[in-house]
Steps between C-alpha positions, in 0.01 A plus 500: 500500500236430223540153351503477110197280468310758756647770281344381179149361647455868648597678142247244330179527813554884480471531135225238471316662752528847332312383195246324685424753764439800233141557601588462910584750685889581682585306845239524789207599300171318462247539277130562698190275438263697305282511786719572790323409848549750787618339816482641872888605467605828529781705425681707757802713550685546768795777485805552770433740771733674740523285822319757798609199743870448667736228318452197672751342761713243358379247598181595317411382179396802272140445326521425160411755230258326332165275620275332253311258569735269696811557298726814658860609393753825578700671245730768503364863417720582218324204281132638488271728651270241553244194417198442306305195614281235333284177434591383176185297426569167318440468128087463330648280221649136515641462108726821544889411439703405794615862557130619553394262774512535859310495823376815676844590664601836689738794325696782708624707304786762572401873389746728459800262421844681466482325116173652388595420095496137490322258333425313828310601753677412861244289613444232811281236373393209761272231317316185681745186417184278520281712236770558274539110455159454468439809252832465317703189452818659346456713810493194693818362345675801556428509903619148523817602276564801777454285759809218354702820418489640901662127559758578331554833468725493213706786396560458095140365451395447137121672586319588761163441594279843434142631614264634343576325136583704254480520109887532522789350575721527732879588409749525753538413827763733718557549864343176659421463823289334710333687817331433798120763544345432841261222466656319128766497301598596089796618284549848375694605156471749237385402163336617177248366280408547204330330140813508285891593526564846630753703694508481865401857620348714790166488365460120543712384749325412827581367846235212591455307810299168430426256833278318721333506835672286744110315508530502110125642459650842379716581226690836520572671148736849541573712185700760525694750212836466535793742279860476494722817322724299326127375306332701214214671589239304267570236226424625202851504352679112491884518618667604190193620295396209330202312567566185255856480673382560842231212457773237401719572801249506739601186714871665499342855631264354723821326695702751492237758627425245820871469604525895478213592664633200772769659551348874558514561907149479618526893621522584151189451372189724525335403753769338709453166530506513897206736480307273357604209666432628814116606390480063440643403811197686714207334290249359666197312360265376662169557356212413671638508834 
């Protein structure tokens, strides 16, 4: 449950940062240096084929569905067709805002996803821990934040830590858990963010994994649209149809949206939760190796 003072610091950052990110663009966008440098990345695709070779035994581990580059991962078949692959190379310019910095980091994308009108993209993002500090330091303060959090593990947390940084805030946390990939460890909810008070709603709302390597050189960053029926579809309309009322009971919406959606079984959302959960649980990363 949302505490007051959390309540009220969120309404103010939100609306703050709507007026002073006007000219910026929406989460997980960066601006390019005017004179973007090529790199030696490239882009691939990989889609799902029929398998032509007998399941395995048993006691056989299935290969994963995806390779790239040291970091693999299985899904099930009803969530995409499936992945586009690339080098994200770092930023050209050092005196961008927070949110426009990083190191050169890799991207796998989903294609296909069963929510194809979202304003996420579901995305697998796994950035260097040791460039990210170096490049970013409110990057750097947010691995070190993840890494107290996984101590703990708490299930009413006040925030939690988030890469990449957005020009956004983050507004609820629901369905908290922490999970186990094979070589690290994160947390998984579902959140929304946004850059002032609106409606929960299936446009927004995504699942996100956010952890570490069990060496702590990689940091894994999962986004993933989420929906739930019971949710409106976008949020243009406020709860009652009035912005200026909406606005002041924001903090009182916002808490009673998180012990709803808390309460929701875990099959009822779109994806089901266990779907996803179970693409986290067989990530790999090891890059490099």
């Amino acid at each position: 449950m949302l505490k007051t003072a959390r309540s009220i610091t969120l309404v103010t950052a939100v609306l703050g940062l709507a007026l002073a990110s006007l000219a910026c663009n929406l989460p997980g966008s960066q601006a390019p240096p005017e004179e973007p440098t090529p790199f030696p990345a490239t882009s691939t695709t990989q889609s799902q084929q029929p398998s032509q070779t007998p399941m395995p035994l048993p006691s056989e581990t299935p290969s994963p569905d995806v390779r790239f580059e040291g970091i693999s991962f299985s899904y099930d078949d009803s969530l995409a067709r499936g992945v586009k692959t690339a080098i994200v190379p770092a930023s050209q310019y050092s005196d961008a805002p927070s949110w426009d910095i990083n190191p050169e980091y890799y991207e796998i994308e989903l294609d296909g996803y069963l929510l194809p009108e979202h304003f996420h993209k579901p995305m697998v993002r796994v950035f260097p821990v040791e460039e990210y500090r170096q490049v970013s330091p409110a990057a750097g303060e947010t691995i070190t934040a993840l890494k107290s959090f996984l101590n703990q593990c708490p299930q009413r947390p006040e925030d939690i830590p988030f890469l990449p940084l957005w020009n956004a805030a983050q507004m609820l946390q629901v369905k908290v858990s922490c999970l186990d990939f094979k070589n690290g460890r994160g947390v998984r909810f579902a959140t929304q963010y946004g850059q002032a008070a609106n409606p929960i709603n299936n446009h927004d709302l995504f699942y996100t994994f956010q952890g570490l390597t069990t060496d702590e050189k990689y940091y894994v960053s999962v986004v993933l649209p989420l929906s739930h029926p019971d949710l409106p579809p976008n949020g243009d309309n406020p709860p009652g149809g009035d912005w200026a009322a909406f606005s002041d009971r924001f903090a009182e919406y916002i808490e009673k949206m998180e012990q709803q959606l808390d309460q929701y079984p875990d099959e009822s959302f779109h994806p089901a939760f266990n779907l996803l959960d179970d693409l986290i649980k067989t990530l790999e990363i090891t890059p490099g190796v």
